[in-house]
N, C-alpha and C positions, 0 to 999 in steps of 0.2 A: 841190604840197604843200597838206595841207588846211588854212583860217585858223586861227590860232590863237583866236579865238571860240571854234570847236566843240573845241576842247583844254578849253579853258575851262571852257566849259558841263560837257563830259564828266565833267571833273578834280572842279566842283563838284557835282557828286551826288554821287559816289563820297565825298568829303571829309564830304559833308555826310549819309550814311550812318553815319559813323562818330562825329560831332560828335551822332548821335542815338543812338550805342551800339552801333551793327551792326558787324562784323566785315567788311571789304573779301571782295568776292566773289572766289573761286577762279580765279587765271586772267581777270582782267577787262582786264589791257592789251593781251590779245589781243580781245577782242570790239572792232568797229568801230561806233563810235556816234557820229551827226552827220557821218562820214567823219573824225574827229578821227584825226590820226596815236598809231601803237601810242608810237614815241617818246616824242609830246611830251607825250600822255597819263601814260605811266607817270612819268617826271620831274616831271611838277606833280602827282601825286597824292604819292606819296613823296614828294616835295621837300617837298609844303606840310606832309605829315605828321610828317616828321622836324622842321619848324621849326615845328613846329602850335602850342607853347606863346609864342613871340615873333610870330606873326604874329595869334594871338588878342588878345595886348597890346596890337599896335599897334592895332590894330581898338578896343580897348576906350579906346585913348590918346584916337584921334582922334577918334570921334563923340561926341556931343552928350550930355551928361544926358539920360536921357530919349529918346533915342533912335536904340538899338543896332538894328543889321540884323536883317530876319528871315532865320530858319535859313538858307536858300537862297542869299541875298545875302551873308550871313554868309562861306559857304565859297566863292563866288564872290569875296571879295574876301578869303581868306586862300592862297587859289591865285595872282590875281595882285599879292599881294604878295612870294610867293617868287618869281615868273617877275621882278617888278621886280628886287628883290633878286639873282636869281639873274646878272644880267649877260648872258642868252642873245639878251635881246629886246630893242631899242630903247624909250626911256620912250613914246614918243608911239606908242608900236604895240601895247602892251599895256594903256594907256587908251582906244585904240580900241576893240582886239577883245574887253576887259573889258566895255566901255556893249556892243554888240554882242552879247554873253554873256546879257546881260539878257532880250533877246528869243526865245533858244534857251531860255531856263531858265523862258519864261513869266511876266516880272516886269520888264514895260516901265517899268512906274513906280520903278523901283531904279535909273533909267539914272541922271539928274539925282545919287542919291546917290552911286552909285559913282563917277564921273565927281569929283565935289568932293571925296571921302575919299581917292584916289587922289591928286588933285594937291596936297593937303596933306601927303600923306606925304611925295612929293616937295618940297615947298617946306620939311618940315623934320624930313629923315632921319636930319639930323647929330645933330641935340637931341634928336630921339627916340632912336636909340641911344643917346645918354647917360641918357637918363632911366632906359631899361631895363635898364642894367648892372647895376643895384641890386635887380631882378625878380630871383628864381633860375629861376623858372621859363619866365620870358620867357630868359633868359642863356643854360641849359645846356639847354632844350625838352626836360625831361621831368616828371612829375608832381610836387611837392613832396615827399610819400613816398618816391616814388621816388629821388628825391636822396638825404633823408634817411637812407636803406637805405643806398645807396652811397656815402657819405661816414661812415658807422659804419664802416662792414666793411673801408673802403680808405683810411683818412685821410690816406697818402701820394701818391696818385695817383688821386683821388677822379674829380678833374675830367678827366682826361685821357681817363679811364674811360666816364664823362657824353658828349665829345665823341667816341669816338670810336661809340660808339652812336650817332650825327647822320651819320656819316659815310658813303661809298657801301662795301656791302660788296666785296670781293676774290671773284674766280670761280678757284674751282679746279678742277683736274680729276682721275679716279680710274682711273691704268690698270689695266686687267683683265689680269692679269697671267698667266690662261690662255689670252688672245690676242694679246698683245704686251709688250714690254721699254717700259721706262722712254724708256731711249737711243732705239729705234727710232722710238717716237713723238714723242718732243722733236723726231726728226730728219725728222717729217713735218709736223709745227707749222711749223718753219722752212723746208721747200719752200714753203709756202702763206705764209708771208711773218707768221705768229704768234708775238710773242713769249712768251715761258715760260721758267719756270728752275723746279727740283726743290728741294720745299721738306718731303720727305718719302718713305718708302720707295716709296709708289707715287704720289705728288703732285706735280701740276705749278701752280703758280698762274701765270696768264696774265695779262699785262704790260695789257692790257683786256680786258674782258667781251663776247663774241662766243657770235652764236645756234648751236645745239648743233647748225642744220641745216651751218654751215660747218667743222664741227670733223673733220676725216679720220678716217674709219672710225667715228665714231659709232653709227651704224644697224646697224652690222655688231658692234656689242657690244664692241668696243675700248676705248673709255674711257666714262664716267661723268662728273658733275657733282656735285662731294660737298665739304663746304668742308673745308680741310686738318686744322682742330680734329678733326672727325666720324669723319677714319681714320683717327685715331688707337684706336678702340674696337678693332675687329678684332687688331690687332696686342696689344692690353692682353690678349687673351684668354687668352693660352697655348694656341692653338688646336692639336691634332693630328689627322693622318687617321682619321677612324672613328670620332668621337668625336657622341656625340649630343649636340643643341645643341639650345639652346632661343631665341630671338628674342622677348621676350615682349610689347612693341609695338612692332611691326616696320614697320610703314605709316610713310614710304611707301617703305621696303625699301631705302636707299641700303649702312645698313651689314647687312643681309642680305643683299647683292649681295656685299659684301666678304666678309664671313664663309665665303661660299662661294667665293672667288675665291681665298681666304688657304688651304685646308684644303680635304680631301674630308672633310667632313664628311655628318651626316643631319642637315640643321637642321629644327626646325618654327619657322612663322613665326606668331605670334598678331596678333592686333590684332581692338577692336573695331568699327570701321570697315570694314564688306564693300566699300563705293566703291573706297577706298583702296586696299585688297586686293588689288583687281582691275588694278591702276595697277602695284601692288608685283610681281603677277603676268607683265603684261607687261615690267614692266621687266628682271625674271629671264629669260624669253625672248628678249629683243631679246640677251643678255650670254650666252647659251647656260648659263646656270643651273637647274638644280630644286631646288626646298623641295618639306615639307609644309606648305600655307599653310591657316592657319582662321581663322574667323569667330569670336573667344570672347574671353571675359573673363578675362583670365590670372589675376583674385584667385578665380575660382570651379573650381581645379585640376576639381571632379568631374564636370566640363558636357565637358570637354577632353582629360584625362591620362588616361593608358592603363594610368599604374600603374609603369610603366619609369622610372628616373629620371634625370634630364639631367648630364652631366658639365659643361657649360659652360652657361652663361644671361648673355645680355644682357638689364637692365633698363634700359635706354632711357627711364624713366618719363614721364610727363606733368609739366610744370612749367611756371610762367611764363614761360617762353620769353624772359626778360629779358636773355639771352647771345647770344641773335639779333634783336633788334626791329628795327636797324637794314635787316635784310632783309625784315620785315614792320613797316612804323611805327606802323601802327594798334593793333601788340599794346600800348603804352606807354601808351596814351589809354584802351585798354577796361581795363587791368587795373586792380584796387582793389588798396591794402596789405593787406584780410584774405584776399585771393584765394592770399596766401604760405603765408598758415596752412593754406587752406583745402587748397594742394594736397601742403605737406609730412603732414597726415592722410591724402591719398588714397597717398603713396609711401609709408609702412609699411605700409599692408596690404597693396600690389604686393610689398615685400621679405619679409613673414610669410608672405603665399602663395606666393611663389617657392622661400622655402628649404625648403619641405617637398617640392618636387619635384626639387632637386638634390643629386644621390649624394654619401653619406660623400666626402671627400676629392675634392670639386669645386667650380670656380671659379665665382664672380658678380663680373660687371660693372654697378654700378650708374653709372648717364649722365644728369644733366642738362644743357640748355644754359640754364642757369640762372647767376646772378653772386650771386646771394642766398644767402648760408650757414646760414638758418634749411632753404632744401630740399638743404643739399650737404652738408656736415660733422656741421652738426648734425643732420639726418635721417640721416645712418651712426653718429653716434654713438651717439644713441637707441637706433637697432637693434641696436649692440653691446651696450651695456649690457642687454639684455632677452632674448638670444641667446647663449647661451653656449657653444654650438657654433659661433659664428661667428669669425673672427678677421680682423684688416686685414690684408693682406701689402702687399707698394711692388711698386708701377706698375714695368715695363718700364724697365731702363736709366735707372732712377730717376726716370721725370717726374715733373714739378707736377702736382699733384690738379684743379687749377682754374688753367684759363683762363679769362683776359679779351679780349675782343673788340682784335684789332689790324689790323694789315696786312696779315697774312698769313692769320687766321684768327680766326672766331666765339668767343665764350664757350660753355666748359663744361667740369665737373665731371664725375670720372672716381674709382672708388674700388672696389678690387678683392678681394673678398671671400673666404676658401678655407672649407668646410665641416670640420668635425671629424672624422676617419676612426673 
């Protein structure tokens, strides 16, 4: 096993890319750096990110007037503050390979402080917690806004809400249901010794999180990795055979995979992201799928549309992604409060432009994984009020519009639109 040092070291650039505003790189606890383990990597960068607002506190509790860490040591020692906190590592082995950390990260002279900030925290954990109860932001680690936002919108279960965005998320999975049953697969999870239980028409949530290389028939297009919130969209659709479909940011294709698994449909799949595309592409191959997949801008119909009009459209829009951070924690640190505004202006003009390409008397699926009602409710009501060919119709077997992040499943906003014949 590689020391926890090069965990460390690893964990603090990463951490401390985003303490500088950068967005966590794509795919980074597979790259091997220092020989740090992909494990212990991914758990101290999310761990320390999920608790990034209390372990900056304590960092800020303990050092000196006058003399806070540089960047580097900074997130060096809000990394192994969660690894302390977190219970996995013995105290006197994570004060090692943290002084240790020092010299991977090129900042031998940080040893002497790391070394005394650490065993302060230790000598007075208890008091510190109490001091920080009265932090909200140290309390509930997420941005004061942030709270803010979500203690308007949810005054009854505000906080529950708060933690459970700190939490590890729930892995589900998506049977392909033109290669396999439900049953059949449940009942190939449990030769291989996996637990699961069916938490949806085609969803299994697994009892833990397990690599997609051990999962039975994976590669062979059998099931998917989709969280149980997510397929929910496909099934909202009122999807029928032959029906032209529109995907309008489809990257990276999980419920464009459904959409065609649910219907023979002609879907096209947009997105402005060609990388992505190309991801979305293969993923449709590995599942024995086809789309028409583009490269375009779904607000600019005349770069794209043929003129034909869609009977069904998902608008999957772009949103603060505030319904899933838990699964990216960085997003909670980069996002500003005007960033709400800034992307409920970008989702009416995704909904203006969309309803002029789908036909008299056909459905829109509008989707954030948003928990924020200025881009959910209130961004459909807008649209009603100013669209008078639009009208609300109720969700499938009557669901709730908006989810919140739980057990079972991510936050998101679902709201189902019919055009005027």
């Amino acid at each position: 096993m590689a020391p926890l040092a090069d965990a460390l070291a690893a964990a603090a650039r990463r951490v401390a890319r985003v303490a500088a505003g950068r967005s966590l790189p794509a795919g980074f606890a597979a790259a091997a750096e220092a020989g740090a383990a992909r494990g212990a990597l991914a758990d101290l960068v999310y761990g320390t990110l999920r608790r990034y607002g209390r372990s900056q506190a304590l960092v800020a509790a303990l050092a000196r007037p006058g003399q806070q860490p540089e960047p580097t040591a900074a997130a060096l020692l809000w990394c192994a503050l969660h690894a302390l906190e977190s219970g996995r590592y013995a105290d006197y082995t994570v004060l090692d390979q943290a002084v240790r950390a020092c010299a991977l990260l090129a900042r031998p002279r940080a040893k002497p402080y790391v070394n005394a900030l650490l065993r302060a925290f230790l000598r007075s954990r208890a008091a510190l917690a109490t001091r920080l109860e009265s932090d909200p932001v140290a309390r509930h680690c997420h941005p004061r806004w942030w709270i803010e936002r979500v203690r308007a919108a949810y005054p009854d279960s505000w906080q529950a809400l708060l933690a459970a965005g700190n939490s590890h998320p729930p892995m589900c999975l998506r049977v392909n249901a033109r290669r396999a049953s439900v049953e059949a697969y449940l009942a190939k999870l449990a030769v291989q010794g996996v637990a699961a239980r069916r938490v949806g028409p085609a969803a299994l949530l697994l009892e833990r999180p397990l690599a997609t290389a051990r999962l039975p028939g994976f590669a062979a297009g059998e099931v998917s990795v989709q969280d149980a919130g997510a397929q929910r969209a496909a099934p909202a659709l009122d999807l029928r055979d032959g029906q032209r479909v529109l995907d309008a940011c489809a990257a990276p294709g999980g419920k464009s995979a459904h959409i065609l698994e649910s219907a023979a449909v002609r879907l096209t799949a947009l997105d402005t992201d060609a990388a992505r595309l190309a991801a979305l592409e293969a993923n449709l191959a590995r599942l024995g799928l086809a789309a028409q997949v583009r490269a375009a801008d779904c607000t600019a119909p005349g770069t794209w549309w043929d003129g034909a009009p869609f009977e069904r459209i998902l608008a999957d829009v772009p949103c603060t992604a505030s319904g899933v951070a838990r699964r990216h924690p960085d997003i909670k640190w980069l996002r500003r409060d005007a960033d709400v505004s800034a992307f409920a202006v970008r989702q009416a003009r995704i909904l203006d432009a969309l309803w002029r390409v789908l036909a008299p008397g056909g459905k829109l699926l509008y989707v954030t994984c948003s928990v924020f009602p200025e881009e959910n409710g209130g961004a459909l009501q807008a649209f009603l009020a100013r669209t008078p060919t639009a009208r609300s119709v109720p969700l499938a077997r009557g669901a709730a519009a908006q989810l919140v992040p739980g057990p079972e499943h991510d936050g998101f906003y679902f709201a189902l639109l019919e055009k005027s014949a």
